[in-house]
C-alpha positions, -999 to 999 in steps of 0.1 A, spaced: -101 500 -507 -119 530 -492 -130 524 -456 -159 539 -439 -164 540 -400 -198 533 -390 -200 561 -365 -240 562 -366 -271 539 -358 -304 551 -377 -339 538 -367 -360 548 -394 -394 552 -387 -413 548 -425 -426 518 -431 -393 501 -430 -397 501 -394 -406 466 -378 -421 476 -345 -423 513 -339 -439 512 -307 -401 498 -291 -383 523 -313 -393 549 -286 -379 524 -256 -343 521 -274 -343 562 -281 -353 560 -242 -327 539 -228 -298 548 -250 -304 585 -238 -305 573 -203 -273 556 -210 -256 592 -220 -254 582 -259 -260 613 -285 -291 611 -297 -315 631 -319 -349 633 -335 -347 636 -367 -384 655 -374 -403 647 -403 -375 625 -418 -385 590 -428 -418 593 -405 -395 607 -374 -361 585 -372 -341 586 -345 -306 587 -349 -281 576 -323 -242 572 -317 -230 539 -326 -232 514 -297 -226 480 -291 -255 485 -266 -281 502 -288 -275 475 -314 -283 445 -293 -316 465 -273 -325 465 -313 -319 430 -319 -336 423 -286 -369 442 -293 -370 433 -327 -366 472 -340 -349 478 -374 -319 497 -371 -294 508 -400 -258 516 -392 -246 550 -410 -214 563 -416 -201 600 -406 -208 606 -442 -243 598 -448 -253 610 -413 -236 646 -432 -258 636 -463 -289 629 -440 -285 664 -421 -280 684 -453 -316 670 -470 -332 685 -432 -319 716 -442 -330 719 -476 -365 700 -466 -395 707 -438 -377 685 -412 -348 692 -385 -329 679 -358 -337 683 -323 -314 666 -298 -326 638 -271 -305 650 -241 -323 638 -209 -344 606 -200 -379 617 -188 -390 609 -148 -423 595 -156 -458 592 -138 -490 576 -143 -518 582 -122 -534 551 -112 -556 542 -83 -548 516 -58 -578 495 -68 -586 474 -96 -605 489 -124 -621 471 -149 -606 486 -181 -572 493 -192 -552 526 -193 -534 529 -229 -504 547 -219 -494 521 -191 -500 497 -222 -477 517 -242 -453 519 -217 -447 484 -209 -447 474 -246 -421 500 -254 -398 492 -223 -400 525 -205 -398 526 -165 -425 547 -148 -441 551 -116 -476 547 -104 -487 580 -82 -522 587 -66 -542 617 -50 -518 610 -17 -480 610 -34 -491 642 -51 -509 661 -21 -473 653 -4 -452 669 -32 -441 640 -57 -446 656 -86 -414 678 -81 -393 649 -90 -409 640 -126 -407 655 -160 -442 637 -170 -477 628 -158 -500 607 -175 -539 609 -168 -565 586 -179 -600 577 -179 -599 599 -143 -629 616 -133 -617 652 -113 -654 660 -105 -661 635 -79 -686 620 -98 -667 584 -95 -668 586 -134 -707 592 -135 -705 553 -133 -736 548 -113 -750 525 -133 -725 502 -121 -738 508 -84 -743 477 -76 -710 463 -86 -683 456 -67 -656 474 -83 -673 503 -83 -680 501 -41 -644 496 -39 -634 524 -63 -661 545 -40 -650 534 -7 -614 539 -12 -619 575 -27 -642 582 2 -620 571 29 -582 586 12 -605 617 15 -613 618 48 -582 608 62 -565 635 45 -591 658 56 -613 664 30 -653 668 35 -662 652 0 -638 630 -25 -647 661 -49 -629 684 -28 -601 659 -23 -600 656 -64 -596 695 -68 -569 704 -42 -553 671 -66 -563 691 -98 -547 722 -84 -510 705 -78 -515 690 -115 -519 722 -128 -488 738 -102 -467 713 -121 -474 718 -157 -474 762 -148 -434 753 -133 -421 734 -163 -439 698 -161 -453 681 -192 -491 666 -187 -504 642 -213 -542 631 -207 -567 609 -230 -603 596 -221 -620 618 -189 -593 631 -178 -589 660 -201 -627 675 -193 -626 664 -161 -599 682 -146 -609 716 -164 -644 711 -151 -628 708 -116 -607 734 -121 -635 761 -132 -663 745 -102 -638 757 -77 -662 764 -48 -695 747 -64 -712 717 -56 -714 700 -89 -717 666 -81 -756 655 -71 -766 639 -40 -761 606 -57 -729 606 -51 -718 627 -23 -754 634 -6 -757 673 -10 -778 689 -40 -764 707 -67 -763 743 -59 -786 755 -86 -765 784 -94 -740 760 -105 -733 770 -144 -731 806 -134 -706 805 -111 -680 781 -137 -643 803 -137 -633 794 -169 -600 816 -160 -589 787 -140 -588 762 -166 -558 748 -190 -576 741 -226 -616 749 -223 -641 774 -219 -673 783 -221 -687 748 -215 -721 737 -202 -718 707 -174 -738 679 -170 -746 673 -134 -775 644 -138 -765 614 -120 -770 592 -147 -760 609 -177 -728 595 -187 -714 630 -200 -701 653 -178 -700 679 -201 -706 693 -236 -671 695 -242 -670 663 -257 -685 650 -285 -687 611 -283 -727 613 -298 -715 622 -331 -685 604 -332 -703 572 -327 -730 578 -352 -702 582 -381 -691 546 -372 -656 532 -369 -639 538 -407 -638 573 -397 -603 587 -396 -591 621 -381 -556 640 -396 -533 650 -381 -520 686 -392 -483 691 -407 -466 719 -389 -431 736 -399 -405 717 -383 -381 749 -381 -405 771 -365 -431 749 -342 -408 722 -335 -434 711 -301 -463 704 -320 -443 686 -349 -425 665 -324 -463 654 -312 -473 647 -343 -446 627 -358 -460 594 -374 -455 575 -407 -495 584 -417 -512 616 -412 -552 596 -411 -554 579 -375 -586 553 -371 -609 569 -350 -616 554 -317 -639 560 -286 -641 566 -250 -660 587 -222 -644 618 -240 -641 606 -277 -633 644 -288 -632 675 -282 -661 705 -295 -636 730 -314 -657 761 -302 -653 751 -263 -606 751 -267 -593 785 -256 -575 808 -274 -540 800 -277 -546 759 -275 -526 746 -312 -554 717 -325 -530 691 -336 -556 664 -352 -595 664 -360 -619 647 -383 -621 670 -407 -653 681 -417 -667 679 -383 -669 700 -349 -647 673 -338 -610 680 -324 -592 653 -316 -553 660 -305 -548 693 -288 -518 711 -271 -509 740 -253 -485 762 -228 -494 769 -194 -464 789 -174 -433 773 -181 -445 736 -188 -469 723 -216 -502 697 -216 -512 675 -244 -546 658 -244 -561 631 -267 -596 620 -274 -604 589 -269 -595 554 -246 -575 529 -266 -561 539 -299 -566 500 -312 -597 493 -299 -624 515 -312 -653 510 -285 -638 498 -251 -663 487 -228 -663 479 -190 -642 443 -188 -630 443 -220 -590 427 -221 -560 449 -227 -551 456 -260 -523 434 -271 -495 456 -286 -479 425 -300 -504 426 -324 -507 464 -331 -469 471 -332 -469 504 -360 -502 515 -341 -502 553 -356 -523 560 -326 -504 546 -302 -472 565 -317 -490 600 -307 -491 581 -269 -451 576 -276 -440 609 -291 -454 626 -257 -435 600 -235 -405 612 -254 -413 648 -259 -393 660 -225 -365 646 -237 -356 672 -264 -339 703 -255 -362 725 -241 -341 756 -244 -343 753 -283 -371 744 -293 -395 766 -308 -432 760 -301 
């Protein structure tokens, strides 16, 4: 009888994989609990592989994940197809701090990557403008932004005006920025911008869908210009405005054109949310295949078990390809179209990811619409793109290639 020890847990993450979304949150905790763990890139959609635990087997059981137990000798067998094959092994070595910002009001839409936390099991914080003006980001690995507007435009929701989520979203903002000594809630929202962009440039890792992505280059560039119209903060635009844009001081764009009308929903032509929605919802944008040897960040982004991801919409559906800088890796668009849709990119010693779009499962999100159920949605390809950043910091940075 030949005996073989089971020395090895696989998750695979094909479509043998029953709910991918909490495949992330067992890699997550099993890392925090100190057991070896690796990411297998580009093999069976991404698999995880894991020393064999008691532990990891019954967070499987618990989250309804489909694991495979291996021996020492197919884990070699595994290992020596990623050598022959575009695929490798990256190694899972710390448990990401994470942040999300979130306001401490209620907002009448949902923020996907709090969704995708809670669904896959994986502790975070909730930060504001305050806990980052006082330092907090020093103690995280990861900061999530979503439908935030930088600008202090309130997210050129004055059409809203008159409800009262919006005068409490307005009220709030005004009064954190007067009690921390700001004259305007725009100039409160770039000294914020400027500490986001302090943590990425000393090693941090900044993921952002929805607004946030245009909004906090546009911030970043109007450094010293009034942007924001007397709607909202009752002082003109200086007219000058376009021509004084730094687009030296921003992470992934230049060369944009801002949209300072009041009730223009756009802040910017960075995005391209027009077009998208005139080519409907059956349209699809690929993600790119990188080589998992040599740009082992952007292949860890893009892992998935599909390369065509269902469009979907949001303030910032997209980004125009001729407003990324030089140096910012596209990682999914619609092809065919101006229309980027996943970027990344290096800034100092850290990295930022941004992502088109609101909700990866719901395709037009309006004001007041319900959360997205992940039950329902659990090998969301979208949603996997939200995961593979969550997990990103915890590979090895001193190895991997990007």
């Amino acid at each position: 009888m030949t005996w073989l020890f089971l020395a090895w847990i696989l998750i695979p993450m094909d479509e043998a994989q029953t709910d991918h979304l909490r495949a992330y949150g067992v890699a997550y905790h099993a890392v925090s609990e100190g057991v070896e763990a690796y990411w297998l890139l580009n093999y069976r959609g991404g698999s995880f592989l894991l020393a064999e635990r008691e532990s990891v087997r019954r967070r499987c059981a618990l989250k309804g994940v489909t694991c495979v137990q291996i021996s020492d000798a197919e884990r070699a067998q595994i290992e020596a197809l990623i050598q022959q094959r575009n695929m490798d092994r990256v190694r899972l070595e710390k448990a990401p701090k994470v942040a999300v910002y979130v306001p401490p009001y209620f907002e009448p839409w949902d923020d996907a990557v709090t969704i995708a936390l809670e669904y896959a099991d994986i502790p975070y914080d909730r930060i504001y403008d305050e806990e980052i003006l006082r330092g907090v980001l020093k103690q995280y690995d990861w900061l999530h932004l979503h439908h935030v507007d930088f600008t202090g435009q309130f997210g050129k929701f004055g059409m809203y005006a008159a409800e009262k989520w919006y005068q409490e979203h307005k009220q709030v903002d005004e009064r954190l920025a007067a009690k921390l000594g700001f004259r305007r809630v725009a100039d409160l929202k770039l000294a914020v911008a400027k500490k986001i962009k302090a943590f990425v440039r000393k090693g941090g890792f900044l993921f952002a869908m929805c607004s946030a992505p245009a909004t906090l280059d546009i911030a970043l560039a109007a450094e010293g210009v009034d942007i924001v119209d007397a709607f909202y903060d009752g002082t003109p635009v200086d007219p000058d405005y376009q021509k004084k844009l730094d687009y030296s001081k921003t992470l992934a764009f230049t060369n944009f054109q801002i949209f300072p009308q009041p009730f223009l929903y756009e802040h910017s032509d960075i995005d391209v949310t027009r077009a998208a929605a005139q080519r409907g919802p059956d349209t699809y944008f690929t993600l790119h295949e990188f080589s998992a040897k040599l740009d082992q960040v952007p292949t860890i982004l893009t892992q998935n078990h599909t390369r065509a991801v269902k469009e979907f919409l949001g303030q910032d559906t997209g980004f125009r390809r001729d407003r990324l800088k030089k140096g910012v890796v596209i990682l999914g668009e619609v092809v065919g179209t101006e229309e980027v849709k996943y970027i990344y990119g290096s800034f100092g010693e850290g990295f930022f990811s941004f992502l088109g779009g609101h909700d990866p499962e719901d395709y037009q999100h309006f004001v007041g619409d319900p959360p997205t159920d992940l039950s329902r949605h659990p090998h969301s390809p979208g949603y996997r793109l939200i995961l593979n950043n969550i997990l990103f910091p915890a590979a090895q940075r001193k190895d991997l290639k990007t």
